[in-house]
C-alpha positions in Angstrom: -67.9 -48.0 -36.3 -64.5 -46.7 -36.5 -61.9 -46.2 -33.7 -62.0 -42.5 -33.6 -66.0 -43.0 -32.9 -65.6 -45.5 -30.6 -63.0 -43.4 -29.0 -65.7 -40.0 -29.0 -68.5 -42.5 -27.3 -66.3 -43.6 -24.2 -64.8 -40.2 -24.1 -68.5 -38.9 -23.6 -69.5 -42.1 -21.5 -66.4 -41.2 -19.6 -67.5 -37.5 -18.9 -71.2 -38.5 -18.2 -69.7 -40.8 -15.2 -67.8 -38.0 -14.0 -70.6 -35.7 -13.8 -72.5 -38.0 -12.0 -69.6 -38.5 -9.3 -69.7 -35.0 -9.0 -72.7 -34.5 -8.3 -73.1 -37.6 -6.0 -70.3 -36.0 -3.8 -71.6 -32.7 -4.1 -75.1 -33.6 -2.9 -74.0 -35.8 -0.1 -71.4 -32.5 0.9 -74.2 -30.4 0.8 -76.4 -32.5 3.4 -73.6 -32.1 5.7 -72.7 -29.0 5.4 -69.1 -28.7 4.0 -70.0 -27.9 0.4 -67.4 -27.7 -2.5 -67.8 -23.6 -3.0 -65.7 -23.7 -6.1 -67.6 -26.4 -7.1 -71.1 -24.2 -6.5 -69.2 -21.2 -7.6 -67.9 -22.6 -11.0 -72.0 -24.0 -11.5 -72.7 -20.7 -10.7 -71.0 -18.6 -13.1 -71.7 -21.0 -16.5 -75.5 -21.0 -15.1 -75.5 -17.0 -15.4 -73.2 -16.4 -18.1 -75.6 -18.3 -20.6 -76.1 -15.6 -23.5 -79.9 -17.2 -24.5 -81.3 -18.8 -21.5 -83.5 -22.0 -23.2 -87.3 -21.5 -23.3 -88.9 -23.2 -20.2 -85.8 -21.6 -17.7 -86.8 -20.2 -14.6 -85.1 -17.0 -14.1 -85.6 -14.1 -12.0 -85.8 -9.9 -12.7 -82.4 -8.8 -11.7 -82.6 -5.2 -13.5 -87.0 -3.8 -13.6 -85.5 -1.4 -16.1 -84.2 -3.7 -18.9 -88.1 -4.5 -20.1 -89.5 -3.5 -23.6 -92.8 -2.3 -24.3 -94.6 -5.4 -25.1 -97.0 -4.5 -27.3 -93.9 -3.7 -29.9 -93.7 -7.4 -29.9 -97.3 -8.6 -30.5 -96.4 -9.8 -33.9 -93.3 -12.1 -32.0 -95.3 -13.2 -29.3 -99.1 -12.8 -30.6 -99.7 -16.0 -28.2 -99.5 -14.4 -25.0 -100.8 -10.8 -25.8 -103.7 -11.5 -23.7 -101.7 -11.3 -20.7 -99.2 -8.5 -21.4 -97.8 -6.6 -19.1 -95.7 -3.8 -19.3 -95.0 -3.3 -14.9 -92.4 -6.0 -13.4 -90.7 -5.8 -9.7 -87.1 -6.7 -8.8 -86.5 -10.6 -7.9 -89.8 -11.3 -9.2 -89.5 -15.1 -10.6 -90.8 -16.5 -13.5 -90.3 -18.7 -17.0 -89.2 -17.8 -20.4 -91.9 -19.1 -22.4 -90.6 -17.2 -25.7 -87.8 -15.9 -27.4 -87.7 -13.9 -30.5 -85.0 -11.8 -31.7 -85.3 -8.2 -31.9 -87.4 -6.3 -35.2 -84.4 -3.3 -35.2 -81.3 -4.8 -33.5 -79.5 -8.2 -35.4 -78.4 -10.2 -32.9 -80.4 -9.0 -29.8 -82.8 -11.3 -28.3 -85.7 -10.4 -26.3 -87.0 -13.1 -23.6 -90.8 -13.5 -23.1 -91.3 -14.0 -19.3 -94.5 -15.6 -17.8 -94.4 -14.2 -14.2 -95.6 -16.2 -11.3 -98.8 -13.6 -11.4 -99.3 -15.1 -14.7 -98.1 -11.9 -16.4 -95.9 -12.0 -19.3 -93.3 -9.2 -19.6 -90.9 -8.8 -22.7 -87.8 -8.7 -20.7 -83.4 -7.9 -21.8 -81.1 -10.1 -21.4 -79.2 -7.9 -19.1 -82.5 -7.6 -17.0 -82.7 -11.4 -15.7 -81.2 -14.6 -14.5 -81.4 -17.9 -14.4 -81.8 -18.8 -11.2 -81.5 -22.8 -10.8 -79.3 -25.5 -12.4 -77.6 -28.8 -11.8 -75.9 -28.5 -8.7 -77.7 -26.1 -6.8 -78.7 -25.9 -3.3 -82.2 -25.7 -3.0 -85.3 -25.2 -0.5 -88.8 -26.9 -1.1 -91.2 -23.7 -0.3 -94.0 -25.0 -1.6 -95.0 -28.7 -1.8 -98.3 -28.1 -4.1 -95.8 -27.7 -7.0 -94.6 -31.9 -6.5 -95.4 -33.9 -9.3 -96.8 -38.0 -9.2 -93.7 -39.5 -8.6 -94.9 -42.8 -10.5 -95.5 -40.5 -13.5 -91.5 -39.8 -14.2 -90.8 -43.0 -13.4 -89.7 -43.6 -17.3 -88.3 -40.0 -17.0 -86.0 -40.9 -14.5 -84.8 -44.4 -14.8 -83.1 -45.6 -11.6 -83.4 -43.1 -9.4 -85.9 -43.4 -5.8 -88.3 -41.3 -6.4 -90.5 -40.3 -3.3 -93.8 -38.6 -2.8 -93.5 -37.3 0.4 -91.8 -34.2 0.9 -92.2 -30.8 3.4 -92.5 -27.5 2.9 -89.2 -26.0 4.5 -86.8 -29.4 3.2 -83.5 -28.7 2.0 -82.3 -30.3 -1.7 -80.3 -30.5 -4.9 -81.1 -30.7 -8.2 -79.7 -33.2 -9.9 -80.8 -33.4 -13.7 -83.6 -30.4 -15.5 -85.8 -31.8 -17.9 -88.3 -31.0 -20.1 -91.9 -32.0 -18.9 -93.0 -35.2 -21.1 -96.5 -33.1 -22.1 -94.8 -29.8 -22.0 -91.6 -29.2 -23.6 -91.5 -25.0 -22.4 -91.9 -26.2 -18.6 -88.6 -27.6 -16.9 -89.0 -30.4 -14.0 -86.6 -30.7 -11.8 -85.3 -33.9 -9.8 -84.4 -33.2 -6.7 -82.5 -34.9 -4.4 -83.9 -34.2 -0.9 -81.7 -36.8 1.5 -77.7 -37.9 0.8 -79.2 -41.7 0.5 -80.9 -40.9 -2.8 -84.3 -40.4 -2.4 -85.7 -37.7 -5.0 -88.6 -35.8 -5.5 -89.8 -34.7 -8.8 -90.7 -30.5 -8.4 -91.8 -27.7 -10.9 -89.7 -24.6 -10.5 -92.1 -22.4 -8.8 -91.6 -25.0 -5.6 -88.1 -24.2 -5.4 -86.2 -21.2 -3.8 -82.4 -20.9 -4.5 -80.4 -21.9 -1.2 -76.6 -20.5 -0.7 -74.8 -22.8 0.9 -73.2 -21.7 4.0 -70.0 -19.8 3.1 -71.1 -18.8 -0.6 -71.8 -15.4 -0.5 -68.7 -14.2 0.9 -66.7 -16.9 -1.4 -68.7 -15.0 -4.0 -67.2 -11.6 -3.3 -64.2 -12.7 -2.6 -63.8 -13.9 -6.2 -65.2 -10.9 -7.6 -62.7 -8.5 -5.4 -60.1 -11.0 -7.1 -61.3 -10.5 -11.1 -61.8 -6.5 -10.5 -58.0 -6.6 -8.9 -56.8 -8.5 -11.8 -58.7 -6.1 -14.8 -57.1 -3.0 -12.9 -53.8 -4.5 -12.8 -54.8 -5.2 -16.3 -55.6 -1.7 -17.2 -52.7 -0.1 -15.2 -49.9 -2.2 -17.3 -51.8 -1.2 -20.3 -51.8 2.7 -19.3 -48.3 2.1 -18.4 -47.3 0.5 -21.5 -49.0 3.1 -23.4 -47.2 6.0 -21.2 -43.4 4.6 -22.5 -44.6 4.4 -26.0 -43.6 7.1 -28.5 -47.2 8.8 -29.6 -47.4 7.6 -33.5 -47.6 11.3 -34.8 -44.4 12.0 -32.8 -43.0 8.9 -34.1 -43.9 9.9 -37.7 -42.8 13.9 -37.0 -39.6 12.7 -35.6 -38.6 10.1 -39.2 -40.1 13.5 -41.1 -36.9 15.2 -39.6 -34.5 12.8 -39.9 -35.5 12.3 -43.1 -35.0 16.1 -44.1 -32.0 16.5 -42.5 -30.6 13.3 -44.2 -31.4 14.4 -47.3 -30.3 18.0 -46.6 -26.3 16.9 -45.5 -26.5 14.2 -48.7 -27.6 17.6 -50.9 -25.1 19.4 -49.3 -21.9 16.6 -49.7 -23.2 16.7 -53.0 -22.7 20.2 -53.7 -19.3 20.3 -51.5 -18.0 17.6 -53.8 -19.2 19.6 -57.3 -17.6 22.8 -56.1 -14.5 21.2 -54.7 -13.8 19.3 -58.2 -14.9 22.7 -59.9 -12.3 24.7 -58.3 -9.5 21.7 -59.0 -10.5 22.0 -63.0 -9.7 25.9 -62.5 -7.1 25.1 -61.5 -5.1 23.1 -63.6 -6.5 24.9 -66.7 -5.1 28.0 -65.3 
């Protein structure tokens, strides 16, 4: 191995700790209520920002209208036509269990969502979100959804996992994985006291949990970025404003231009007519 490869795998080694401190200090914050908001914030914004959310990601209907008429799409998704739906309600959760990109627009991908009702809905980008990720504050609503702790032992390497758990329980997820006999369905490790103890949840247990101070920290940073883009836009109207309009520009070189060449016509013919009348007059 040479040094620059030894020197990539303790760089990555190096960042893997890190994350881990993070996260340790993040979850023990969050049990006593003085979390990091940056910290959430910053999880946040790269969680939503994703441009292709992965098969398996829970995510939840942020715009109804931004859905496409599935049955345009049985060829893409001919394995779920059974339970097509074409009607979906705002906030309603659920997992991408398809993606395909779109028959008339390059580049566009449409997202195959598997409802909680068990519907599946052929859903834009712009019309969902993810909705949990490493980091995040969560609530246990539903402890049916708990899987056998014993059977991620080998999943999980090191960590205390626990079977008992209550509806109502606050946590953090600390790593998403992709179930062992499933690879569309994420599992979730969730940390559920600062000492360590974990519980091993499928998304559909979890509800997202703010933690105290988010939200206004939230619009806080979005007053921030809209005062910066029109502070943005007014120093590029302004800049605009002061320059010279390029057909003006052009009109106004036009008529130097013909003026120029008008006064070097007109030295020229001075000249001819003054040397003319000199010639006259010696001859004379």
């Amino acid at each position: 191995m040479s040094e620059l490869e030894q020197l990539r795998e303790e760089n990555a080694r190096l960042k893997e700790e890190n994350e881990k401190l993070q996260l340790e200090v993040m979850c023990r914050r969050s049990f006593s209520d003085s979390p990091d908001l940056q910290d959430a914030y910053d999880r946040r914004q790269k969680a939503i920002s994703v441009d292709i959310p992965a098969v398996g990601q829970r995510v939840k209907v942020v715009n109804p209208g931004s859905k496409y008429n599935s049955k345009d799409f049985e060829s893409s998704f001919s394995e779920f036509s059974e339970d097509f739906s074409d009607t979906v309600a705002a906030n309603a959760m659920g997992n991408i269990v398809a993606t395909a990109e779109h028959f008339k627009k390059q580049g566009t991908w449409v997202f195959l969502v598997r409802f909680d009702n068990k519907s599946c809905v052929a859903m834009a980008r712009k019309g969902i979100e993810p909705t949990l990720w490493v980091g995040q504050s969560v609530g246990i609503t539903n402890i049916r959804h708990k899987y056998t702790a014993k059977d991620f032992a080998e999943t999980f390497p090191g960590k205390e996992l626990v079977n008992n758990c209550n509806n109502g329980q606050k946590g953090v997820i600390l790593q998403i994985v992709p179930h062992y006999k499933n690879s569309k369905l994420e599992v979730f490790l969730v940390a559920i006291n600062s000492g360590g103890k974990c519980v091993v949840m499928n998304g559909k247990g979890l509800t997202p949990r703010d933690p105290p101070g988010l939200a206004p920290f939230i619009r806080q940073k979005e007053a921030e970025q809209k005062a910066a883009e029109e502070a943005a836009a007014a120093a590029a109207t302004a800049e605009t404003a002061d320059a010279e309009p390029e057909s003006e520009k052009r009109e106004r070189e036009d008529e130097v231009c013909k003026w120029s060449g008008f006064n070097v016509m007109s030295l020229i013919c001075y000249r001819s007519s003054f040397k003319y009348h000199r010639v006259r007059r010696k001859v004379k």
